[in-house]
C-alpha positions as CSV (number, residue, x, y, z in Angstrom):
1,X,2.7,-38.6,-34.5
2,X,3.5,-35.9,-31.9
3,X,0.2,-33.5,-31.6
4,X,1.7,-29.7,-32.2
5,X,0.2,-27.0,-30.7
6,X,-0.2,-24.1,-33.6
7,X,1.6,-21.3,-32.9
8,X,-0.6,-19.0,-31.0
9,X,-0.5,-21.8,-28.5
10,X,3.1,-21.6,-28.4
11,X,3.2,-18.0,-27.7
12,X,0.4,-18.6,-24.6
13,X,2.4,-21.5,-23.6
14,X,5.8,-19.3,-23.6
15,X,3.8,-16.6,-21.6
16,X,2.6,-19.3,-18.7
17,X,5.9,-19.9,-18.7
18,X,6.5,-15.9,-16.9
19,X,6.1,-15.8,-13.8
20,X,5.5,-12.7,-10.9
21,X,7.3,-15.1,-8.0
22,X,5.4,-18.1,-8.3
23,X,2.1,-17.1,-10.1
24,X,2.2,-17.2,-14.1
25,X,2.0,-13.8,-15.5
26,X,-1.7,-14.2,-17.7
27,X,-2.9,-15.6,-14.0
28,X,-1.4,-12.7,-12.3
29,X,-3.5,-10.9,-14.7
30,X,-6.9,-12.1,-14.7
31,X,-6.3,-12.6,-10.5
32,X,-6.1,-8.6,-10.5
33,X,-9.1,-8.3,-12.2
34,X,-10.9,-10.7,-10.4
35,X,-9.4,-8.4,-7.2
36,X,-10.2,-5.9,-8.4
37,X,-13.8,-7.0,-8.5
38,X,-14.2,-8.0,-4.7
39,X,-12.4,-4.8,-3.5
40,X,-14.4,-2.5,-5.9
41,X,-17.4,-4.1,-4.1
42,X,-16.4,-4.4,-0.9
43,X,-16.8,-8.2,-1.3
44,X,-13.3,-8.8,0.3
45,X,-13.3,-11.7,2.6
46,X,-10.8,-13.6,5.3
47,X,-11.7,-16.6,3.6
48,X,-8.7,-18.5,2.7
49,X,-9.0,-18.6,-1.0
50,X,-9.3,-14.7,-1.2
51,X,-6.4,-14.8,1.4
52,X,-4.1,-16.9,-0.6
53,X,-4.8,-14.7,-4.0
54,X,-4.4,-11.1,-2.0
55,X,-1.1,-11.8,-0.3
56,X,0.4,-14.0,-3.0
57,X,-0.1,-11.7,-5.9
58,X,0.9,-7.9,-3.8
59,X,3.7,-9.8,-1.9
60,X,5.6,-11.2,-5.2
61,X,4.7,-8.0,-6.8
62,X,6.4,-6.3,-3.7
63,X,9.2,-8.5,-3.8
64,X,9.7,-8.1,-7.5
65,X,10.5,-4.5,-7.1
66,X,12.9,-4.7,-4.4
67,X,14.5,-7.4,-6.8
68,X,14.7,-5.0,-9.4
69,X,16.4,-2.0,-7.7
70,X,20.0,-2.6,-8.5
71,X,21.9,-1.8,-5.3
72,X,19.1,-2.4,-2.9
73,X,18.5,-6.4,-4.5
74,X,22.0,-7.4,-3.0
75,X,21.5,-6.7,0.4
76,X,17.7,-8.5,0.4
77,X,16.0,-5.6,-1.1
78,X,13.2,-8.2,-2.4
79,X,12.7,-9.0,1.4
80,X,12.7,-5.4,2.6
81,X,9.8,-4.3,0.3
82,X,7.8,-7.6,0.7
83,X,7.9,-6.1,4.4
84,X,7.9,-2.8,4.5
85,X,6.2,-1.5,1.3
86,X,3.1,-2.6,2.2
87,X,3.2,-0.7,5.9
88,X,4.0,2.5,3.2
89,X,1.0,1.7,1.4
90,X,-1.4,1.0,4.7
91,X,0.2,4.5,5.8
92,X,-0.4,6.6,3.2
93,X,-4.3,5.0,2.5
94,X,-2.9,3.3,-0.9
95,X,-4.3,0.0,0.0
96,X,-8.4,-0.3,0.2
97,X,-9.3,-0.2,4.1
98,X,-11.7,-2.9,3.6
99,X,-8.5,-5.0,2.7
100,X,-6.2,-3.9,4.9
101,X,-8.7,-4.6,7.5
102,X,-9.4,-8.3,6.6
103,X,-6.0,-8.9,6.1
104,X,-5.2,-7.7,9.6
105,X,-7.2,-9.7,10.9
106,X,-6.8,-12.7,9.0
107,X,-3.0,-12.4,10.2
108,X,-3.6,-11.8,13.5
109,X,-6.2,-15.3,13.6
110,X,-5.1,-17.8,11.5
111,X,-1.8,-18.4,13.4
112,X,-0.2,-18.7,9.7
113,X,3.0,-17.7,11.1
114,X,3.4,-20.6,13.5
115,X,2.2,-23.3,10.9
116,X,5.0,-22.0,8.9
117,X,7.5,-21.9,11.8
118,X,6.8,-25.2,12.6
119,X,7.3,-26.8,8.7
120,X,10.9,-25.1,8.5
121,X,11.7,-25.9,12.0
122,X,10.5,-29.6,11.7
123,X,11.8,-29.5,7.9
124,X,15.3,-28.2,8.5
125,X,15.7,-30.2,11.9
126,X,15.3,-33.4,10.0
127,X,17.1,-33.1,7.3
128,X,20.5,-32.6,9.3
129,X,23.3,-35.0,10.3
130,X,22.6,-35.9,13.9
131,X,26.1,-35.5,15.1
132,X,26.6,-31.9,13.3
133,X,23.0,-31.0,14.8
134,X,24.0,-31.1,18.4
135,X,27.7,-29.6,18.0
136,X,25.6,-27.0,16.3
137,X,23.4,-26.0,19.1
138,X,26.4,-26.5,21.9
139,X,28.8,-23.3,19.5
140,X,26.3,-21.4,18.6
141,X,26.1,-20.4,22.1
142,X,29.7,-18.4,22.2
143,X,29.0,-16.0,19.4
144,X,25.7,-15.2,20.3
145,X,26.8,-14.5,23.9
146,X,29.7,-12.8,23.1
147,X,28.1,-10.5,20.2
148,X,25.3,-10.0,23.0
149,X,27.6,-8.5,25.4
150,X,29.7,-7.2,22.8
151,X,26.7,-4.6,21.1
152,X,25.6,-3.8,24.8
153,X,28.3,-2.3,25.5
154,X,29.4,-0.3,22.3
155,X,25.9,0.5,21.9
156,X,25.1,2.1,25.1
157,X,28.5,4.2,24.5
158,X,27.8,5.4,21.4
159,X,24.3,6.4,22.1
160,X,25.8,8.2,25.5
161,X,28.6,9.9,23.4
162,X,25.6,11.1,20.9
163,X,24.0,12.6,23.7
164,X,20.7,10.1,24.2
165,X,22.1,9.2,28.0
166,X,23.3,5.6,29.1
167,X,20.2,4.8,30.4
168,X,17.9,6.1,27.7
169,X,20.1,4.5,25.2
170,X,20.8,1.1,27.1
171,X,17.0,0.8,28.2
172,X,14.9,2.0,25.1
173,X,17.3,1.6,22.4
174,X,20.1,-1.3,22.8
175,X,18.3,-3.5,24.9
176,X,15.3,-3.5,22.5
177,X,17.1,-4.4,19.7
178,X,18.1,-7.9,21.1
179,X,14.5,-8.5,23.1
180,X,13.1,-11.0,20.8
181,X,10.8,-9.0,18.7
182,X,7.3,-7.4,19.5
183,X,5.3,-9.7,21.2
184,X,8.1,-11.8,23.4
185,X,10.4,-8.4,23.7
186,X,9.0,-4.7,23.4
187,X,5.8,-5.7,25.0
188,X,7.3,-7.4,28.1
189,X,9.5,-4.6,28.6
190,X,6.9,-1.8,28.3
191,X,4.8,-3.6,31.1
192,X,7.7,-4.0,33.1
193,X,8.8,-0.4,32.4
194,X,5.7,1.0,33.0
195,X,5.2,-1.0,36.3
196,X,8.5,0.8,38.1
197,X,7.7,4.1,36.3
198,X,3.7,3.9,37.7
199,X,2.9,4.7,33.7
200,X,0.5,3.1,30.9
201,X,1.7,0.5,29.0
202,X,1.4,2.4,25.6
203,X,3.6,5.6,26.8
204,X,6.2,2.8,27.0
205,X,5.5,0.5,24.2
206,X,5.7,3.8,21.8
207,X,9.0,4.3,23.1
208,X,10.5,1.0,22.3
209,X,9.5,-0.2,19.5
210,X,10.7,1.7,16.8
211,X,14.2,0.5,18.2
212,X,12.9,-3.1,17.8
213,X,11.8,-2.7,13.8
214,X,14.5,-0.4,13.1
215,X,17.4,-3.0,14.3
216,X,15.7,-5.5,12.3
217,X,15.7,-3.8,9.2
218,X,19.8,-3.0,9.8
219,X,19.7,-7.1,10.4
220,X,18.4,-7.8,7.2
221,X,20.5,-5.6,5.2
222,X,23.6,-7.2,7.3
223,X,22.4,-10.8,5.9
224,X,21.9,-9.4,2.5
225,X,25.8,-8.1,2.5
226,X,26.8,-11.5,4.2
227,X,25.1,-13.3,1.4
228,X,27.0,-11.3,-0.7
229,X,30.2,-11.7,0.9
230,X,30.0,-15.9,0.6
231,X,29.4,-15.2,-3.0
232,X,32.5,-14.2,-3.5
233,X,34.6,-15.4,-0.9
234,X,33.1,-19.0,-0.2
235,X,36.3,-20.4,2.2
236,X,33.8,-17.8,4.7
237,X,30.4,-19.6,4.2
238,X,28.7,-22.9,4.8
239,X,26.2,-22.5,2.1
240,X,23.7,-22.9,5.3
241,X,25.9,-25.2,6.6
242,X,26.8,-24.0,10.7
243,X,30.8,-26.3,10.4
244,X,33.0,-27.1,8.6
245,X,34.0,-30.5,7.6
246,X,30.4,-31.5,8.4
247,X,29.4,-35.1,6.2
248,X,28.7,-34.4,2.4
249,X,25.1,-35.3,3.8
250,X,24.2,-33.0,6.5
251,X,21.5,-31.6,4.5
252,X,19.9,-33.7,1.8
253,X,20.8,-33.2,-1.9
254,X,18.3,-30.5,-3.1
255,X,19.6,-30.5,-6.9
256,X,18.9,-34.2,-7.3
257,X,15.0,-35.8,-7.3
258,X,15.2,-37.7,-4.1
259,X,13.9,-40.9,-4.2
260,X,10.7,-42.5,-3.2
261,X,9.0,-39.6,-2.5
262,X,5.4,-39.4,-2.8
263,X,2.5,-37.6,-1.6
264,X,1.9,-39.7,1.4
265,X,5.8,-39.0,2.3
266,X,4.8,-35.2,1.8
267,X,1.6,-35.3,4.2
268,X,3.1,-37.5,6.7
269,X,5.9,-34.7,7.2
270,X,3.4,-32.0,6.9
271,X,1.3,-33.3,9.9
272,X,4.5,-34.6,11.8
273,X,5.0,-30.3,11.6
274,X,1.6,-29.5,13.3
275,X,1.5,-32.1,15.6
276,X,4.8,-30.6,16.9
277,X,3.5,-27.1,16.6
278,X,0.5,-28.4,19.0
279,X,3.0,-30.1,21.5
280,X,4.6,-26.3,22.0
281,X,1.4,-24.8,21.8
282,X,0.4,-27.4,24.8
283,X,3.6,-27.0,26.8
284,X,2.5,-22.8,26.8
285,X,-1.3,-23.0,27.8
286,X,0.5,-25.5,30.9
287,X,3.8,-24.4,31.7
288,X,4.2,-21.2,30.0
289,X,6.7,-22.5,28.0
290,X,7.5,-20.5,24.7
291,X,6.0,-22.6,21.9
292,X,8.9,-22.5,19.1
293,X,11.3,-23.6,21.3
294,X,9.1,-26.0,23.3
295,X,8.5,-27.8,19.6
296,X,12.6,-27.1,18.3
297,X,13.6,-29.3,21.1
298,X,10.9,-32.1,20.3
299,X,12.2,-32.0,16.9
300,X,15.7,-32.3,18.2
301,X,15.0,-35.2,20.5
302,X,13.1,-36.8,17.7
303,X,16.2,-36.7,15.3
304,X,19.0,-38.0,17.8
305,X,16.0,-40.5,19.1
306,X,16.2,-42.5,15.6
307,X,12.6,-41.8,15.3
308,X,13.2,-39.9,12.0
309,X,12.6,-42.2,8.9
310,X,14.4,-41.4,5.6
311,X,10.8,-41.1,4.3
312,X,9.5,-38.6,7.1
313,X,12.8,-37.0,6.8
314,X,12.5,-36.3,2.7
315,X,8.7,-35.3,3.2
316,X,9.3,-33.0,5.7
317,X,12.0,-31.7,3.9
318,X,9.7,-31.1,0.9
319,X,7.0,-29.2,3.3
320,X,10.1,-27.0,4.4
321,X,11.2,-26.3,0.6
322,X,7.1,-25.7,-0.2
323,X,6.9,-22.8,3.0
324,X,10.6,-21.3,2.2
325,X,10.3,-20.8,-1.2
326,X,6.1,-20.3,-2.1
327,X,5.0,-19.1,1.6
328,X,7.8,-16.7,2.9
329,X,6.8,-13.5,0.9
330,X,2.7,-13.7,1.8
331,X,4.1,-13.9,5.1
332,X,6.0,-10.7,5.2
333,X,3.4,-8.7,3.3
334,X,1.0,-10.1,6.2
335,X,3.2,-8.5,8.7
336,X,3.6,-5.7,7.2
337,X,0.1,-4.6,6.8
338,X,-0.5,-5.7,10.3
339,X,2.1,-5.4,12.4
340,X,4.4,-2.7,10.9
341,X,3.2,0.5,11.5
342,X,5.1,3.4,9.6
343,X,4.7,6.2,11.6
344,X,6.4,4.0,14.2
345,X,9.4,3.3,12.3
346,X,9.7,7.4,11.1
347,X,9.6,8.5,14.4
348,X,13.3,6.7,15.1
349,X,14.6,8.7,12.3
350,X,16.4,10.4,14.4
351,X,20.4,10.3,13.6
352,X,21.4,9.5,17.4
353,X,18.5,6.9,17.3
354,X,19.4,5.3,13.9
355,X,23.3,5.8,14.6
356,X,23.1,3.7,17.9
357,X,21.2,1.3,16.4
358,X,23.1,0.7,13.9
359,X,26.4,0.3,16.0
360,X,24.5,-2.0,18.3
361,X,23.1,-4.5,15.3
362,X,27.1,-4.0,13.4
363,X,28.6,-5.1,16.4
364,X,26.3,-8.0,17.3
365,X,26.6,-9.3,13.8
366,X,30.4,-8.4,13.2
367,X,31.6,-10.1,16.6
368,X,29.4,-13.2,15.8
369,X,31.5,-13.5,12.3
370,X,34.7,-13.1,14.4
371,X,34.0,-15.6,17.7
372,X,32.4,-18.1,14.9
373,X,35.5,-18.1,13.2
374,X,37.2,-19.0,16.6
375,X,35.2,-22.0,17.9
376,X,35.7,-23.4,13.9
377,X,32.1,-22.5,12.7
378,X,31.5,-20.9,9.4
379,X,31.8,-16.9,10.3
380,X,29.2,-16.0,7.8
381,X,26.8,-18.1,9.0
382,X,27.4,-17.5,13.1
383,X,26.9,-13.9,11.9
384,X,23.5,-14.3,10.4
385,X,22.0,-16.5,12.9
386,X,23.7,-13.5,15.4
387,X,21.8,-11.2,13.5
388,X,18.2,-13.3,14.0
389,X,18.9,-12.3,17.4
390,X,17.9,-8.3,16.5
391,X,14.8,-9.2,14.3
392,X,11.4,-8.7,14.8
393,X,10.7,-11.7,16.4
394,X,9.8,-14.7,14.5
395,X,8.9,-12.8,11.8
396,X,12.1,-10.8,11.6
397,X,13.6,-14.4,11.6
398,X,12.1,-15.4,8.7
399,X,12.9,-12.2,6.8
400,X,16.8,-12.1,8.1
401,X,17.1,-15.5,6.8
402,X,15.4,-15.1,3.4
403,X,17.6,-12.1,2.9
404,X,20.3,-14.2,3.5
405,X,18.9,-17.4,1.4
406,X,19.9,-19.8,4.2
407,X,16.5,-21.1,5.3
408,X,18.3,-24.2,7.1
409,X,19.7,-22.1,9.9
410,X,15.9,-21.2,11.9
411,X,16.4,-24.2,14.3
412,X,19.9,-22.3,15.4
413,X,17.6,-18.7,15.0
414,X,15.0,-20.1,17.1
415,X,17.3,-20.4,19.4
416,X,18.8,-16.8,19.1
417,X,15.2,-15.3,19.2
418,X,13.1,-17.0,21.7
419,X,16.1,-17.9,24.3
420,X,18.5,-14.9,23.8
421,X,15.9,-12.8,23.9
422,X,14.0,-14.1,26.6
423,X,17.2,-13.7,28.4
424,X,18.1,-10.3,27.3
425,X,14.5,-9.2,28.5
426,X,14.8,-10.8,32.1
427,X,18.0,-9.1,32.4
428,X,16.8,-5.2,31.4
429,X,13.7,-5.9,33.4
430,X,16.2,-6.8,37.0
431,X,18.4,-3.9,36.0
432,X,15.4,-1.5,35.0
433,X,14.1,-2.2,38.6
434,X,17.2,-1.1,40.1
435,X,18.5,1.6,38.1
436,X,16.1,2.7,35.9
């Protein structure tokens, strides 16, 4: 006889059942109280428990807002607040210091963002056809230069024809935009910059990057439209798919339980992930080699080696679901108590600033959709991995993409991010010597 829970039961059972993002709404809850607790007496710690409770429990709360706006949820608004809320709530003194403080630097030590790189790198890499994944990386080149060239030049001449000056608005504004975030973009170019000028580095760096978090927030409203757009017209969109006509199996069936996996399967992909992630990390301390892409092409050479089991391939698969879908919103709450500073992104309110911006991260993004359509990829996803290449780094990668619900496509944004922008920085730095 089946045991039936009486009906207060039920009504507990049906409220476990609610859920803020991934956390059941009675453990959302008694975790704020318990919060509440540690941050009444100062008891906050990095330690990764307390770490795992803070960011999961603001960041779905964040992302539940922007979900709830209507307007603001179909271009990625859950993605936007899970980022920049929180740099409004470090601003104006809303979060505890204490936290904000362990959080910072529990971000900026735990190297969170890289383990998390390298599980949807590893996990999206794998689970592609091999003949789709190399015509993949060979196109994606065309829009990406194109749109590069393309938003350089209607960029500079609209921020000229608003009165910022071409080299003001080339220099500080458009080139920014498509450096490869903070780190690998705005502070190269502020050394560099500063070096001709005979300035400090932070005269510099305050210049350039509100250009570089302003174009990214444009980028992720851009993938929220586009996801919008291959709602409703679906002839336009892949579905995270890059071609068209690719096999039925380029990514693995995510609506049906695939079989044999286990928890072995799971760890085996898991570690296969930050093994990679060391190899890049090993190929930078040497060789100076950027990391991400250092482990993208390991990954690459792995899968069109044979060395990628069905097995490894469906556990690191399930690693990249876990990160995409649990781990993507902590993430961008992290980033935006530590890296986003407000008063940074306020002071490029300026029309000319935002209007020049905006054209530059349009253009980018709308010429990718058009030269995508042309070398017979899908436009709407040649546009989004175009607009990677004006995010915030890796970071601004993860949120574009989010916004745009097509995890699959960071081996192609990797790609957009660390090369295009390592290129576009080399580039302003020779023509910054000479003209600037």
């Amino acid at each position: 006889m089946r045991d039936t829970p009486p009906r207060w039961a039920q009504a507990l059972q049906r409220m476990m059942d609610w859920r803020l993002g991934v956390v059941p709404v009675p453990i959302a809850v008694i975790l704020s109280l318990v919060l509440w607790y540690f941050v009444a007496g100062d008891k906050v710690t990095m330690g990764l428990p307390m770490m795992i409770g803070v960011t999961v429990l603001l960041s779905f709360l964040c992302a539940q807002v922007g979900q709830s706006i209507p307007g603001l949820r179909t271009v990625g608004g859950a993605v936007i607040l899970a980022t920049f809320l929180p740099s409004v709530l470090v601003y104006y003194h809303i979060l505890p210091p204490d936290m904000v403080s362990v959080v910072s630097r529990f971000t900026k030590q735990s190297d969170y963002l890289f383990l998390y790189i390298a599980a949807v790198i590893v996990g999206s890499v794998f689970a592609m056809d091999r003949t789709i994944l190399i015509r993949g990386f060979v196109r994606i080149f065309a829009p990406l230069a194109v749109g590069t060239v393309a938003a350089v030049i209607v960029g500079t001449a609209v921020g000229t024809a608003l009165g910022l000056g071409a080299g003001h608005a080339l220099f500080y504004v458009v080139l920014p935009v498509m450096a490869g975030g903070v780190g690998d973009g705005a502070a190269p170019l502020s050394i560099g910059y500063a070096s001709v000028l005979h300035q400090n580095f932070g005269s510099q760096f305050a210049l350039i990057l509100p250009a570089v978090m302003i174009g990214s927030l444009f980028a992720i409203l851009l993938a929220g439209g586009l996801n919008w757009l291959g709602k409703r017209r679906p002839a336009l969109s892949g579905g995270g798919r890059l071609q068209p006509g690719a096999a039925d199996d380029e990514f693995l069936r995510r609506d049906e339980p695939p079989p044999h996996l286990d928890v072995m399967s799971i760890a085996s992909g898991l570690i296969t992930a930050v093994t990679l992630y060391l190899v890049g990390e090993m190929a930078f301390q040497l060789w100076k080699l950027p990391a991400p892409v250092v482990m993208l092409v390991v990954a690459v050479a792995m899968k069109l080696g044979w060395a990628v089991t069905r097995r490894l391939q469906l556990g690191a698969d399930a690693v990249f679901q876990m990160f995409a879908k649990v781990g993507t919103y902590p993430l961008l709450f992290m980033v935006g108590v530590a890296w986003t500073p407000w008063q940074s992104l306020l002071s490029a309110l300026a029309p000319a600033n935002l209007v020049t911006i905006a054209a530059t991260v349009v253009t980018l993004v709308g010429v990718g959709f058009w030269v995508g359509l042309k070398v017979n990829l899908y436009p709407i996803e040649a546009a989004i991995v175009n607009a990677t290449h004006a995010g915030q780094g890796g970071t601004g990668g993860v949120a574009i993409l989010t916004a745009a619900e097509r995890m699959e496509l960071m081996p192609f944004a990797q790609i957009a991010i660390r090369i295009g922008g390592a290129i576009v920085v080399t580039l302003a730095l020779l023509a910054f010597t000479r003209f600037g």
